[in-house]
C-alpha positions, 0 to 999 in steps of 0.5 A: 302537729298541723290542723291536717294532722290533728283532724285525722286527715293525711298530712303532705309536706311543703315540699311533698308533692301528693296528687293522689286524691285516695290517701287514708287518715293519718297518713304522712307524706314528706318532702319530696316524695311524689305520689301519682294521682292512681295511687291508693294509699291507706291510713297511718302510712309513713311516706318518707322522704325522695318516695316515689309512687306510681300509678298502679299501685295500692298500699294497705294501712299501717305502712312505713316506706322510708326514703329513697324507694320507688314502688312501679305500676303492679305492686300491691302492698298489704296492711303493717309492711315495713320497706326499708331505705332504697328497696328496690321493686321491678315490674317488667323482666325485658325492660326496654326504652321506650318500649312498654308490656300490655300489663305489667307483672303484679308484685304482692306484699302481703300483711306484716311482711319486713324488706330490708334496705337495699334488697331487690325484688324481682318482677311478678313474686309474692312475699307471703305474710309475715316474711322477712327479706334481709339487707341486700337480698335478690329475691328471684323467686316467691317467699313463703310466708314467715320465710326469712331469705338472705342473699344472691339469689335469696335463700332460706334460712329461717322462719318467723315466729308467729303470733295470734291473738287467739294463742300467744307465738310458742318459742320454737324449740330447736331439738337435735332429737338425741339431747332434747330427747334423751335415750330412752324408748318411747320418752316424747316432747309435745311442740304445742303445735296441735297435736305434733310430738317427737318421740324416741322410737326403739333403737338397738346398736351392737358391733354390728351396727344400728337398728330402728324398727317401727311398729305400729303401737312401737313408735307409730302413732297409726298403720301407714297406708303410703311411704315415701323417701325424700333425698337429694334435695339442695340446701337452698330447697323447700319441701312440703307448704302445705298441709292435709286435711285428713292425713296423719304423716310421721317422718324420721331423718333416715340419713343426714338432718332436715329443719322442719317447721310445723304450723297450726295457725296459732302456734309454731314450732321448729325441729331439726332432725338429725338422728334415725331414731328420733320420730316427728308426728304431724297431725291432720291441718298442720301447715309443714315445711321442710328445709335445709337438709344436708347433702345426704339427708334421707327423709322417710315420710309415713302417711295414714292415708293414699295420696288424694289431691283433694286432702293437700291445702297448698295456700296458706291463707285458705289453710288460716281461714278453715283453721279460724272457723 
C-alpha cells in the first residue's frame, strides 16, 4: 500500500494517467487508464486497466470498471455499479467523423446496477436500479429496475431480488397457482409483499366444460368498479411498472400464463399465473409488473377504483420515497 493509499487519498498507478482533479478518497487508478480532466469520479472506485474516461462523465462512489472499457461524455454512473470487461456505451445515435451533436444523449447507471462484459448499451437509455445486463446484451431500449435482460436485442427474463435494510429480500416464490395452491376453494398463500395473496377461487368442471365465478366476498377481495383484458402481448413485452396509490386490482390468468412480479419497497415476490381459477390481489402502493406471457395469454385485471391519472406512480424512485416515509 502506498502513503496515498494508506492516508485515504486516490491512488494513480505509474503508468496511469489521471488528470482529473475530482477523484474521491480511496480511489485506484491502474496502468494505463486515462482519465479526462471533467471527469468526476467518487470514492473506493476500482479504475482497472486500459479505462478510458471522458470529460462529461460522473461516476458514484463504490464503482468497479474493469479493463478494457470506455465511458464517453453523457454517461452518469450511480454509487456500487459493477461494469465488467469491455462494456461498451454509445453517446451519439448518427455518429459521423468529424462531425459532433450540440449535446450528447445522457446515459444513466442507476445505483447497484451490474453490465456483463462485452454488452452494449445504446445512446440516451436508463438502467434502472439494481439491474442486471447479461454477457454480450444489446441493450436498445430502457431497463426497469431489478430487470435482468439478455440478449440481440436485450429482453427480459427475470428480475432481481431485493434488499433492504428495513426487511431482509423475501425468496420469490414461483407459484403455478394449481400445485402451490392446491384444489380447495378459498385456500390462499400470503407473498410477504404488503398485503398481496393468491387465492384458489371456486371452480366447477363437468363434461361440459369449466366454470369460474367471481363474486364479491367468493374470491373477490372487494366490488370492482373497472374491468379490463390484457391480450396479445409479445413475450419480450412488459406491462404495468407502476403502482397505485388508492386502487386495489385482482388479476386472474383467463387463458395461457403471465409472470407478475410484485414490490412494496422492501419486499418482493414473483408469481406465475397459469390457471383460471387461481386469483392474484394486488393492494394499493405495490409497484406490479407483468411480463412473459404466452402467445395466447389473456389477462383479467379487476380494479376497485375508475381509472384516475393521478392514482398511477409511474417512477420508481418516487414510488420508494412515498414508501420510505
Amino acid at each position: 500500500m502506498t502513503e496515498q493509499q494508506s492516508n485515504g487519498l486516490p491512488f494513480v498507478h505509474a503508468n496511469g494517467l489521471c488528470e482529473s482533479k475530482r477523484v474521491g478518497p480511496g480511489t485506484r487508478v491502474w496502468a494505463f487508464a486515462h482519465i479526462l480532466p471533467g471527469a468526476r469520479i467518487g470514492a473506493n472506485c476500482n479504475v482497472c486497466d486500459h479505462v478510458f474516461i471522458e470529460n462529461d462523465v460522473i461516476v458514484g462512489d463504490d464503482v468497479t470498471i474493469k479493463c478494457g472499457v470506455q465511458l464517453w461524455d453523457g454517461l452518469r454512473v450511480g454509487n456500487r455499479v459493477f461494469i465488467g470487461p469491455n462494456a461498451t456505451f454509445t453517446n451519439d445515435m448518427r455518429p459521423r467523423s468529424k462531425v459532433y451533436p450540440d449535446a450528447f444523449l445522457q446515459t444513466v447507471l442507476e445505483d447497484d446496477v451490474s453490465i456483463g462484459a462485452n454488452a452494449t448499451i445504446l445512446p440516451g437509455i436508463r438502467i434502472g436500479r439494481g439491474a442486471m445486463v447479461g454477457a454480450g446484451a444489446v441493450v436498445t431500449r430502457d431497463v426497469p429496475p431489478y430487470a435482468t435482460v439478455v440478449g440481440n436485442p436485450a429482453v427480459i427474463i427475470g428480475y432481481q431480488d431485493t434488499q433492504s435494510s428495513q426487511t431482509a429480500s423475501a425468496e420469490r416464490p414461483r407459484l403455478g397457482g394449481a400445485d402451490a395452491l392446491g384444489a380447495k376453494i378459498g385456500s390462499r398463500i400470503e407473498l410477504g409483499v404488503s398485503n398481496c395473496f393468491l387465492e384458489r377461487l371456486p371452480h366447477f368442471s363437468d363434461m361440459r366444460g369449466s366454470l369460474t365465478p367471481l363474486e364479491n366476498g367468493k374470491g373477490l377481495p372487494f366490488v370492482p368498479v373497472r374491468n379490463f383484458l390484457v391480450y396479445d402481448v409479445a413475450s419480450s413485452r412488459v406491462r404495468g411498472e407502476h403502482a397505485h396509490r388508492k386502487c386495489e386490482q385482482f388479476l386472474v390468468a383467463a387463458r395461457g400464463g403471465v409472470s407478475v412480479v410484485v414490490d412494496d419497497g422492501r419486499s418482493r415476490a414473483e408469481v406465475r399465473l397459469t390457471d383460471p381459477s387461481v386469483g392474484l390481489y394486488l393492494a394499493p402502493m405495490v409497484w406490479g409488473i407483468q411480463y412473459k406471457f404466452d402467445r395466447d395469454s389473456l389477462l383479467l385485471v379487476m380494479a376497485s377504483r375508475p381509472y384516475e391519472a393521478d392514482d398511477y406512480i409511474r417512477d420508481y424512485d418516487e414510488f420508494r420515497e412515498l414508501v420510505n416515509r
